[in-house]
N, C-alpha and C positions, 0 to 999 in steps of 0.2 A: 232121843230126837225131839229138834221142840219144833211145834210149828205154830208157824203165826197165823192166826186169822183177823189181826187187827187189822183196819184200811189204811193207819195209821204203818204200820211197818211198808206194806207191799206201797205206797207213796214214796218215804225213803229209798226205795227198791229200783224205784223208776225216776230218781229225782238222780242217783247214784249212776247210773247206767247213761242217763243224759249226758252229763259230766265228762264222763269218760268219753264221750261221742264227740263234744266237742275240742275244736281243733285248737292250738296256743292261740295267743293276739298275736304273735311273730307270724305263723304261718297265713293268717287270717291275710292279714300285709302283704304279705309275697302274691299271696292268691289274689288280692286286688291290683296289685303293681302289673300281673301278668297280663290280669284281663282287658287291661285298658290297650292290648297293642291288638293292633288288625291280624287275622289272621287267614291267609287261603287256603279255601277247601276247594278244591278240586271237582267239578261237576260232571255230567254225562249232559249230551246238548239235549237241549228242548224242545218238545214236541213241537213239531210246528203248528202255529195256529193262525195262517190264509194270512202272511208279511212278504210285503215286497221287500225287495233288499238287492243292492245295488253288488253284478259282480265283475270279473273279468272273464273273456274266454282266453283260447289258448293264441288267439292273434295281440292279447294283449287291450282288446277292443274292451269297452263297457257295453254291460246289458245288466237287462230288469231280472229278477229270478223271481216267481213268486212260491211260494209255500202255498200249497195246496191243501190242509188238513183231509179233504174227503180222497185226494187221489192215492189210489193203492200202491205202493214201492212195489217194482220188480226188480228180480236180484239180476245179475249181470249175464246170468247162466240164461233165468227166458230169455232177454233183450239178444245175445245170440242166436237161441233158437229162432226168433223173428224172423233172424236177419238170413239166416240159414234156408226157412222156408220162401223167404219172396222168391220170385221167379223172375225170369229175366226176359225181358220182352224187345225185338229187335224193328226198329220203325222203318220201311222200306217204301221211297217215295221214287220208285224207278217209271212207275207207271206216269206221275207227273211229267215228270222228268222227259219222258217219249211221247207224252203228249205235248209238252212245250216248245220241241224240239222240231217237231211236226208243225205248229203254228209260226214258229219262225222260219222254214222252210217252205210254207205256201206264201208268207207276205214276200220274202226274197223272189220269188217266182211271178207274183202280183208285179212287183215293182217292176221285175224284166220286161214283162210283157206290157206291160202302160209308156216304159219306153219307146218299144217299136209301133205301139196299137196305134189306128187313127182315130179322129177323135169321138164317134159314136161308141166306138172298142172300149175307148180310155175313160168314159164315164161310167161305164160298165165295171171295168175292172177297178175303177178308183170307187165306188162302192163296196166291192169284195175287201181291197186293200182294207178301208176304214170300217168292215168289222170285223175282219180279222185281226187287228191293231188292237182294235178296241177289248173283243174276249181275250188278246194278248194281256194287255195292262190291266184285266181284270184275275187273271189267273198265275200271273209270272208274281207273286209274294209268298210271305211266309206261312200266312192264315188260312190259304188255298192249299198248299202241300201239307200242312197237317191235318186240314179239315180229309182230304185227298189219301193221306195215307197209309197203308197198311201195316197193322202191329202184328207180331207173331212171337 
């Protein structure tokens, strides 16, 4: 067995080994022919990082969507449970309702009786009429029967 210790062979060694590594000029060709065309790779979407972005709902309608990067995703299974826990609360505005009911029942009564009253009577009751009139048109809306209501 011989062995070399010249730097001069183990050079050969590595100059030989190169050689062999590289590829024809034919294939070299094809490898650059190939590389010049586009190719798709396929991606996973991107994190979001805080973009508006323009979408549809299901009316068809356009909205804003933003991307929120700090907001936490919940899967579909909590947003259930959410929905599962609200409770249901029923608004009952009966009580309105028989007090308005009541207020229009004393003006009707006001009105009869200023028709037959004489007329000391009729200044009398034409005061009652116009404030009872009056807390009428102050309570007969929508902002009074909710402020008014009871949730349960």
């Amino acid at each position: 067995m011989k062995i070399e210790n010249s730097g001069i062979g183990v050079m050969q060694n590595i100059q030989s080994a190169r050689q062999a590594e590289k590829p024809s000029p034919k294939s070299t060709a094809e490898e650059n022919e190939v590389s010049k065309r586009d190719e798709y790779i396929p991606s996973e979407k991107d994190e979001p990082i805080g973009l508006y972005s323009m979408e549809q709902d299901e009316n068809g309608g356009h909205g804003i969507r933003f991307d929120d990067p700090n907001k936490s995703d919940k899967s579909a299974d909590e947003a259930e449970k959410e929905k599962s826990k609200s409770e249901e609360c029923t608004c009952n505005t009966d009580k309105v309702d028989r007090e308005l009911k009541r207020l229009r029942e004393k003006a009707e009564r006001l009105e009869q009786q200023l028709r037959s009253a004489s007329d000391e009577e009729a200044a009398r009751l034409q005061k009652q009429l116009a404030s009872v009139q009056s807390e009428l048109a102050q309570k007969d809306n929508d902002s009074y029967r909710r402020s008014q209501a009871e949730f349960s």
